[in-house]
TIVEX-463902 format. One record per residue (C-alpha): x, y negated, z negated. Coordinates in nm, 4 decimals, always signed. Layout:
<nodes>
+----------+----------+----------+
|     east |    north |       up |
+----------+----------+----------+
|        X |        Y |        Z |
...
+----------+----------+----------+
</nodes>
This chain:
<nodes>
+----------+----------+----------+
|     east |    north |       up |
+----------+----------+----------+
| +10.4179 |  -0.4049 |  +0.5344 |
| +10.5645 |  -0.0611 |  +0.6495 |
| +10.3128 |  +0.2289 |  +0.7039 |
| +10.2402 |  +0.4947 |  +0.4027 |
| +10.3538 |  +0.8310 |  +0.4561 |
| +10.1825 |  +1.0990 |  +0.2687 |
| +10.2948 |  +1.4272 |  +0.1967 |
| +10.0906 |  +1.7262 |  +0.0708 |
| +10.2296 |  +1.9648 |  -0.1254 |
|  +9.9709 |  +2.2327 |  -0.0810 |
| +10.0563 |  +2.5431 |  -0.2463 |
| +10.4011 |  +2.5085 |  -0.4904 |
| +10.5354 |  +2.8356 |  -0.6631 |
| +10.3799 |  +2.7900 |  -1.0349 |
|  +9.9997 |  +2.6944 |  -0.9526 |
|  +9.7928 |  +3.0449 |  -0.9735 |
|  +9.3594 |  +3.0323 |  -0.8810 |
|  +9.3640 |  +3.0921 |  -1.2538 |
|  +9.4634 |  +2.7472 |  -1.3051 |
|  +9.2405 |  +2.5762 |  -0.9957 |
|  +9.0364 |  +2.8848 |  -0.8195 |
|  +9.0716 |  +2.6619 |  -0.4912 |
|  +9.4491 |  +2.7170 |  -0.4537 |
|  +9.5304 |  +2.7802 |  -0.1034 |
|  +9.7255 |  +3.1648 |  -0.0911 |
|  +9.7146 |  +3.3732 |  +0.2244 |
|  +9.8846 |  +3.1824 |  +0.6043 |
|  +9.5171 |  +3.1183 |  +0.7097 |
|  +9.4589 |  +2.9625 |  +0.3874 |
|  +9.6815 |  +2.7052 |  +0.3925 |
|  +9.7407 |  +2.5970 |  +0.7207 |
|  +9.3295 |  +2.5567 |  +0.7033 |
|  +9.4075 |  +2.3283 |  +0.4149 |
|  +9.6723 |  +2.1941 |  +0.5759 |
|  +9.4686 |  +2.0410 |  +0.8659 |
|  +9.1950 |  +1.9405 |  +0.5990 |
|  +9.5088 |  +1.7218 |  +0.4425 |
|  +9.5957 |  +1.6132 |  +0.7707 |
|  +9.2552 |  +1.4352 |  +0.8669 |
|  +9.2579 |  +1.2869 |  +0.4735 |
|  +9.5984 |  +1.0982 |  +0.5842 |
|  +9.8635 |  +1.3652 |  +0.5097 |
| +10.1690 |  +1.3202 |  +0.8060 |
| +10.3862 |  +1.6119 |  +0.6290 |
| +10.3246 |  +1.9232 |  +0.4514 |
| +10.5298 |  +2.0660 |  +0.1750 |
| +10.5238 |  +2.3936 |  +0.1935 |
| +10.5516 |  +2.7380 |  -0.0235 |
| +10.4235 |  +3.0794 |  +0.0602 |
| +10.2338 |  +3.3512 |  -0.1269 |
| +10.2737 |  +3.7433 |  -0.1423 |
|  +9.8751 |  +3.8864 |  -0.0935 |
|  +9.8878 |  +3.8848 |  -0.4863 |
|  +9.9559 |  +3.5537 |  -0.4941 |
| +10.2640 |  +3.5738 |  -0.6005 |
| +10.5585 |  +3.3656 |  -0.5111 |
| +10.8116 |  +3.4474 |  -0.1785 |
| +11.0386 |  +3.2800 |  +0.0557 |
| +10.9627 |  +3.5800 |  +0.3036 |
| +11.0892 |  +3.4289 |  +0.6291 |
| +10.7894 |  +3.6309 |  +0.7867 |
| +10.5118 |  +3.4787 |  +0.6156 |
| +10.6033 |  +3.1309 |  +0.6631 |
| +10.6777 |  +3.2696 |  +1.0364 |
| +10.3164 |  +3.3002 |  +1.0157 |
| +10.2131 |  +3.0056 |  +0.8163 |
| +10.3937 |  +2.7465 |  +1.0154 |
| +10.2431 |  +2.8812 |  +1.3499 |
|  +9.9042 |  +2.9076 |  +1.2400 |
|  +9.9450 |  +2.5156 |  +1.1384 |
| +10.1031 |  +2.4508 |  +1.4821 |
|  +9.7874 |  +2.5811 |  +1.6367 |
|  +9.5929 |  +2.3303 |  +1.4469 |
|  +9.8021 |  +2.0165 |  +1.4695 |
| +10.1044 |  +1.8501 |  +1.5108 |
| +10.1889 |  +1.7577 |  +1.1233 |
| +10.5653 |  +1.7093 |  +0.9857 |
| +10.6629 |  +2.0670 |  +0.8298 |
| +10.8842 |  +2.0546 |  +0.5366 |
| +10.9605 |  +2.4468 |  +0.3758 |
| +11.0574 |  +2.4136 |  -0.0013 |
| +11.4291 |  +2.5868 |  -0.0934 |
| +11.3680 |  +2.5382 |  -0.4382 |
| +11.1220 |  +2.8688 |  -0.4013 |
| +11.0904 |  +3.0071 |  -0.7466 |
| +11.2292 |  +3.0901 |  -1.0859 |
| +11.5252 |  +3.3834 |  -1.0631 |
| +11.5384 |  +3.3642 |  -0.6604 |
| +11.9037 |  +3.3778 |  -0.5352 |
| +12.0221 |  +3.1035 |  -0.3167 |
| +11.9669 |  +3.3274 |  +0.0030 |
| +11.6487 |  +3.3986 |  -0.0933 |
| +11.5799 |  +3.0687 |  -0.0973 |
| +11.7135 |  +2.9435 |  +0.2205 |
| +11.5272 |  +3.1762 |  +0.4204 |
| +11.2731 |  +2.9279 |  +0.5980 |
| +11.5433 |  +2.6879 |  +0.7309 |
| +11.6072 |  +2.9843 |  +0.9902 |
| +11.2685 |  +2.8617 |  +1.1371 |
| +11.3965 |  +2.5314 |  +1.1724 |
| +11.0982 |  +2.3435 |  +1.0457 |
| +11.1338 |  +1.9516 |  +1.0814 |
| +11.2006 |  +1.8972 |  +0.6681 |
| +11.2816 |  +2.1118 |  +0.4264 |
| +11.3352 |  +2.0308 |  +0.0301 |
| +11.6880 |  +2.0553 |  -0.1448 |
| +11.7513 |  +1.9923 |  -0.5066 |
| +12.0123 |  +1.7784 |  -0.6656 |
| +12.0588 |  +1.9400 |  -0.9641 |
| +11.9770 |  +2.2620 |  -1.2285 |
| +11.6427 |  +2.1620 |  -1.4278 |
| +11.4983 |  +2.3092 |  -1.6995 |
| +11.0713 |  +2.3791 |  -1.5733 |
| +10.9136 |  +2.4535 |  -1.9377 |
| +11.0952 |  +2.7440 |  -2.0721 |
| +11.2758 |  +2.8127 |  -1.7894 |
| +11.4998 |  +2.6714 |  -1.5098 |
| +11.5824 |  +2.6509 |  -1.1508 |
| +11.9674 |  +2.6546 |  -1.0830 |
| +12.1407 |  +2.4270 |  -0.8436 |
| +12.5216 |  +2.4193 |  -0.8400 |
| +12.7099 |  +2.1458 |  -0.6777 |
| +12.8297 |  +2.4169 |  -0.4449 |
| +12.4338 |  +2.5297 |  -0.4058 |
| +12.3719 |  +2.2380 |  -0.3098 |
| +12.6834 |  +2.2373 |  -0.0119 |
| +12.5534 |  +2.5344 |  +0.0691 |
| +12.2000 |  +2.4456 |  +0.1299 |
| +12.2820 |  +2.1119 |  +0.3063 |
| +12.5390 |  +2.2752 |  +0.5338 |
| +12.2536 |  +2.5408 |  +0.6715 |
| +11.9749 |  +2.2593 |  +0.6786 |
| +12.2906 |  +2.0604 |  +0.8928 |
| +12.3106 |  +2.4076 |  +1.0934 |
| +11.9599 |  +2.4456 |  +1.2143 |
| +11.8463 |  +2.0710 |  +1.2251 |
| +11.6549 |  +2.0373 |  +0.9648 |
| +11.5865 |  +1.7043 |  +0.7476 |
| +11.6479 |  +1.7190 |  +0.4082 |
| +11.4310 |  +1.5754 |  +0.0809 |
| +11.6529 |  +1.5326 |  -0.1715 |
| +11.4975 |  +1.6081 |  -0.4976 |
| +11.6104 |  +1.4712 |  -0.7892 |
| +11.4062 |  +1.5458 |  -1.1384 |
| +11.6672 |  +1.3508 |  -1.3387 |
| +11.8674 |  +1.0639 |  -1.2911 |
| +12.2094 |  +1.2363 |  -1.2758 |
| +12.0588 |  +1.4104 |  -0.9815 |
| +12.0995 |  +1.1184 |  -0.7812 |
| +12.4221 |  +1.0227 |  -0.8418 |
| +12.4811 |  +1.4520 |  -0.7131 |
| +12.2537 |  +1.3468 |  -0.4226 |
| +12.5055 |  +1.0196 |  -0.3123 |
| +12.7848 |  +1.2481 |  -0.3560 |
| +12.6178 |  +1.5122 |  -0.1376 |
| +12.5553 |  +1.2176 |  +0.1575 |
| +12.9400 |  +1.1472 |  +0.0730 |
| +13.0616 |  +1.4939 |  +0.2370 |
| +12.9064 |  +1.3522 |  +0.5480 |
| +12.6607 |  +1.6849 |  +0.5468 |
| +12.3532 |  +1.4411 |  +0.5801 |
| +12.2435 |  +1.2354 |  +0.8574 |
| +12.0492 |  +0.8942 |  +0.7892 |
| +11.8120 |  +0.7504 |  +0.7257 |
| +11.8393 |  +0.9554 |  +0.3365 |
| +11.5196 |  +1.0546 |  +0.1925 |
| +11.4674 |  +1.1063 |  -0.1697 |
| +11.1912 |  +1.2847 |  -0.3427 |
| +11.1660 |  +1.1400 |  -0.6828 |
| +11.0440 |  +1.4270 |  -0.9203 |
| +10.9435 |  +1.3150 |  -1.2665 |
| +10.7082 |  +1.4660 |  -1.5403 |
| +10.8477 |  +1.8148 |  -1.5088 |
| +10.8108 |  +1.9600 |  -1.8849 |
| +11.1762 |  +1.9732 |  -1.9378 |
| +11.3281 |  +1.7053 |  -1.7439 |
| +11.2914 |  +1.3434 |  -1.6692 |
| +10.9041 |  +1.2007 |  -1.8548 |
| +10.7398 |  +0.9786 |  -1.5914 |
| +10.7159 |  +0.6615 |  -1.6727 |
| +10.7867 |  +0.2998 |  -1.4136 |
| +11.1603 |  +0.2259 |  -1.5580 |
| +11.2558 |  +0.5725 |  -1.4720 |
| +11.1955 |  +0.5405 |  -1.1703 |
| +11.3086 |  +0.2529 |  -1.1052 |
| +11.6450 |  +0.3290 |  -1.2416 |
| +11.6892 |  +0.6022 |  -1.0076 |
| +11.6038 |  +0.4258 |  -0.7277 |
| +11.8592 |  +0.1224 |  -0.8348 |
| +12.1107 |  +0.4049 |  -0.7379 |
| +11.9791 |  +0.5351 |  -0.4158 |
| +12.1934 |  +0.4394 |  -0.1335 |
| +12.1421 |  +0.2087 |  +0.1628 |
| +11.9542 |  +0.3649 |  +0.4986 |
| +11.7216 |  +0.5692 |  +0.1992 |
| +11.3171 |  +0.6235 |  +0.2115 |
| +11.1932 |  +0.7560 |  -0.0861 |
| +10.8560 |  +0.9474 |  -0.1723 |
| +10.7644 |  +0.9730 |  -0.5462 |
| +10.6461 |  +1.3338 |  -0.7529 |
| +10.4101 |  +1.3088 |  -1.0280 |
| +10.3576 |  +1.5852 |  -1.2037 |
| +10.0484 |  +1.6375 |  -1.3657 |
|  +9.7219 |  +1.4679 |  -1.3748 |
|  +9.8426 |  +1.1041 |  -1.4912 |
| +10.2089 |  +1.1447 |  -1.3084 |
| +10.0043 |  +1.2390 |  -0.9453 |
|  +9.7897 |  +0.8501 |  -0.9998 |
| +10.1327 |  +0.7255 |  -1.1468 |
| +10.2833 |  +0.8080 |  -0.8105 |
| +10.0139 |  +0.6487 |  -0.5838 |
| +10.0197 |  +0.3308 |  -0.7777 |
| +10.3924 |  +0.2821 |  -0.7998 |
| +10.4597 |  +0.4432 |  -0.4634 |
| +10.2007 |  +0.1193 |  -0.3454 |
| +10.3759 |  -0.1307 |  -0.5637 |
| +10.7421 |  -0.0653 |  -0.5100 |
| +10.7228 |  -0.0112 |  -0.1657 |
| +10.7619 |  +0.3854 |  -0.1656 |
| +10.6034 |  +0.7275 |  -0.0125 |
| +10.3447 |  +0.9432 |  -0.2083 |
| +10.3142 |  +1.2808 |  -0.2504 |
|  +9.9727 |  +1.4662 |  -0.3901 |
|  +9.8653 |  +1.8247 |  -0.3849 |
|  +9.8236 |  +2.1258 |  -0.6042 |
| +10.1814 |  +2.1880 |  -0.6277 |
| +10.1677 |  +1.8978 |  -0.8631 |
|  +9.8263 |  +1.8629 |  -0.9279 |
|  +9.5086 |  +2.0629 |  -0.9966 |
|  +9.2885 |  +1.7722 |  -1.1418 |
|  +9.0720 |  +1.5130 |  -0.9543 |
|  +8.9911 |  +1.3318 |  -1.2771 |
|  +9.0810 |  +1.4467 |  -1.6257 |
|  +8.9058 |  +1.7723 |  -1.7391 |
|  +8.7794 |  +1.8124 |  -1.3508 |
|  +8.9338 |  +2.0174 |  -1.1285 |
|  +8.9690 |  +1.8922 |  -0.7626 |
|  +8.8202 |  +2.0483 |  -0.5053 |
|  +9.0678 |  +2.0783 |  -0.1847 |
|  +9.3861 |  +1.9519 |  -0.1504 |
|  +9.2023 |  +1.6984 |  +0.1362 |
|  +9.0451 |  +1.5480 |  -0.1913 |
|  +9.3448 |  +1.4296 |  -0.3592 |
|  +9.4847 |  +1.3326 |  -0.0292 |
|  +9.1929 |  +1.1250 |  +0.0332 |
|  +9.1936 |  +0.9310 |  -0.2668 |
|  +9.5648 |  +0.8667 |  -0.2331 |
|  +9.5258 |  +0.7584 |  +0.1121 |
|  +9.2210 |  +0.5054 |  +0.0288 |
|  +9.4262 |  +0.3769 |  -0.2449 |
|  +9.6535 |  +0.2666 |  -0.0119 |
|  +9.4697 |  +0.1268 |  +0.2516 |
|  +9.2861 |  -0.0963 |  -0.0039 |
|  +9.6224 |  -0.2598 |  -0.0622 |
|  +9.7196 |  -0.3442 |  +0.2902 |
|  +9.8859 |  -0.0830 |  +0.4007 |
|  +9.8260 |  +0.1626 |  +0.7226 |
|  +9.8734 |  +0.4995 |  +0.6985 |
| +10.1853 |  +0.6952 |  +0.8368 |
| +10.1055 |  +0.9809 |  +1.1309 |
| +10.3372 |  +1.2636 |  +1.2049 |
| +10.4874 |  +1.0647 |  +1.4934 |
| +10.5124 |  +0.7973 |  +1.2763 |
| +10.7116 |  +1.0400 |  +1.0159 |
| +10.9296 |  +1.0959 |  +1.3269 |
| +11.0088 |  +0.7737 |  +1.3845 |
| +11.1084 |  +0.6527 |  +1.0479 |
| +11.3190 |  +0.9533 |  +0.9774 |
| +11.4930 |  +1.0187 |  +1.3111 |
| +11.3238 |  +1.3973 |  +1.2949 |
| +11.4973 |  +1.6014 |  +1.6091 |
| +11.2648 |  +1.7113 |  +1.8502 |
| +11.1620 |  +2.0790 |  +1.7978 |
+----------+----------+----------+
</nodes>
């Protein structure tokens, strides 16, 4: 049985301390929750970054900051979000991948989030895998609908990507693709060969969706606040590390060992930093 790789996605763009007052916002913040995530079984980090207000930025200077402060704590996989937030420009966006972190996101496709919607062109999407190509970086390619990975294959066609492929699966995003086992699996019936995959639930019952089908089908798992505030319904989690834990003894219970960031290396040919 391969190992389980983990990622937590710590932060996101949309959660606020409103919604879960434990949100992680300023550098020290979340690389401290970081390296709580990283002793609950985490082997990458997804991250976004935070003005002081809290408010969403791709400011190349805070995740300058960010990343190092992690570095100084330990030696986890760093993956920077592109997607950023709703009404950033594609430059804004790619701002992080001049730091050459080990992963970074890309989406496969425009999706609609509630009311509004993140735009990603096919050439977006050229764009963002030629600069990832440019500074070494490993891409996730997120798909939130199943037309996005048909874009994705067509992306890996240009020869912009290296293997092996990953693919986050995104579903229960108000607006696109509704979470549900068949859904999945249809997307992954048209994932190419040399691909990894790590399923998104969004949402309370999409995060323990994710765990069990990541387990069952053979899959990564991704938790965190980005996707998650809840540790059971109506309860708000305490730390990231909680959700991470849970996922991680979920998966240990069914056989399998759980991933570390050389591990992470390993199985997705990261270059050395």
């Amino acid at each position: 049985m391969k190992k389980m790789v983990i990622t937590c996605a710590i932060t996101g763009a949309e959660t606020t301390r409103e919604h879960n007052p434990n949100l992680p916002i300023s550098p020290q913040e979340i690389a401290d929750g970081t390296y709580d995530a990283y002793k609950a079984g985490a082997s990458i980090v997804h991250i976004h970054v935070r003005n002081p207000d809290g408010t969403p930025t791709q400011d190349v200077e805070i995740f300058r900051e960010t990343i190092k402060l992690i570095r100084e704590k330990c030696d986890i996989v760093i993956e920077t979000t592109t997607g950023g937030a709703v009404g950033m420009s594609p430059e804004e966006r790619l701002q992080p991948i001049q730091l050459s972190p080990d992963m970074a996101s890309l989406d496969c496709g425009t999706v609609n989030f509630g009311d509004e919607y993140i735009e990603n062109t096919w050439p977006m999407m050229q764009q963002f895998a030629e600069e990832m190509k440019k500074h070494g970086v490993k891409p996730t390619l997120e798909c939130f609908d199943l037309g996005h990975v048909y874009l994705a294959n067509k992306l890996i066609e240009t020869g912009l990507l290296e293997a092996p492929y990953h693919f986050g699966m995104v579903l229960n995003v108000p607006g696109a693709l509704p979470y549900t086992q068949d859904n999945l699996k249809y997307m992954l019936k048209v994932m190419p060969e040399n691909s990894e995959w790590t399923v998104v639930g969004i949402g309370g019952k999409g995060a323990m969706m994710g765990v069990a089908d990541a387990i069952e089908l053979g899959g990564f798992m991704r938790q965190g606040f980005e996707d998650n505030i809840y540790f059971e319904k109506g309860v708000l989690a305490d730390s990231n590390a909680q959700l991470i834990e849970r996922a991680a003894n979920m998966a240990k219970d069914a056989g399998y060992e759980i991933a570390t960031p050389a591990d992470v290396r390993e199985i997705f040919n990261l270059k050395s930093k």
